[in-house]
C-alpha positions, 0 to 999 in steps of 0.5 A: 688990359688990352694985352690980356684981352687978346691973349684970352682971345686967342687962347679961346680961338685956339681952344674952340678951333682944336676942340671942334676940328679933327686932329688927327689930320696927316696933311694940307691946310687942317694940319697947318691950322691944327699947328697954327691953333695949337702954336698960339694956344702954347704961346698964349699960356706963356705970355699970360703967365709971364705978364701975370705972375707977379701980380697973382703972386701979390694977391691974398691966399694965392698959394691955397688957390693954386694948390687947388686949382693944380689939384682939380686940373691934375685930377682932371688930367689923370681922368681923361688920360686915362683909357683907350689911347688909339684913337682919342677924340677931339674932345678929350685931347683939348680936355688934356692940353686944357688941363696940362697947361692950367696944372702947370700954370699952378706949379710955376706960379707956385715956384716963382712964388719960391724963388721971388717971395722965399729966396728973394731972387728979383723979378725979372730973373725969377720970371725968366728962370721960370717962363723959359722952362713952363713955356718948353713943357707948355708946348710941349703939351699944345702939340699932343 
């Protein structure tokens, strides 16, 4: 329970300090700390999934649930990539990271869900399959 609440904190550090500063800085301590918020907001996302996902997956009606939620997340995605890409606020890039990340948090709860409950492949190994890639896209989308 303490491991989840640092992660919650952190991920809402992360995503209040990158909604409320200017990203768009080229040097000194801002970038480092757009970095820094932005590195903590992609491992927290990874952390979270690997240390819920076979406790998610247990739950009744999971599947419609995160089918759902990367249905409105991808929605919500699309809307807000969409438009004058030049110089996007502050705003609206924590929308997208936001939003990249929770969709695919659903998708890989979903193919854990594959390879755990379907295929019948143990835990750990269906958790590394799917941390090691969800983590590389999940970064990949914190440093946008």
């Amino acid at each position: 329970m303490i491991g989840n609440t640092f992660l919650v904190g952190m991920l809402s550090f992360a995503t209040t300090t990158l909604l409320i500063m200017n990203n768009n800085v080229e040097f000194g301590f801002f970038k480092f700390l757009k970095n820094s918020c932005s590195f903590g907001f992609g491992a927290g996302f990874s952390i979270l999934f690997y240390t819920s996902c076979q406790s998610i997956s247990n739950m009744n009606y999971y599947i419609i649930s995160m089918i759902v939620i990367g249905i409105v997340s991808l929605i919500i995605f699309l809307y807000s990539i969409m438009g004058d890409n030049e110089k996007m606020s502050s705003f609206r890039l924590t929308i997208i990271r936001v939003s990249a990340s929770i969709f695919l948090f659903a998708i890989a709860i979903l193919l854990y869900a594959i390879l755990h409950k379907l295929i019948g492949i143990p835990h750990t190994i269906s958790d590394i399959i799917v941390v090691i890639p969800y983590s590389f896209f999940v970064f990949a989308v914190a440093y946008l």
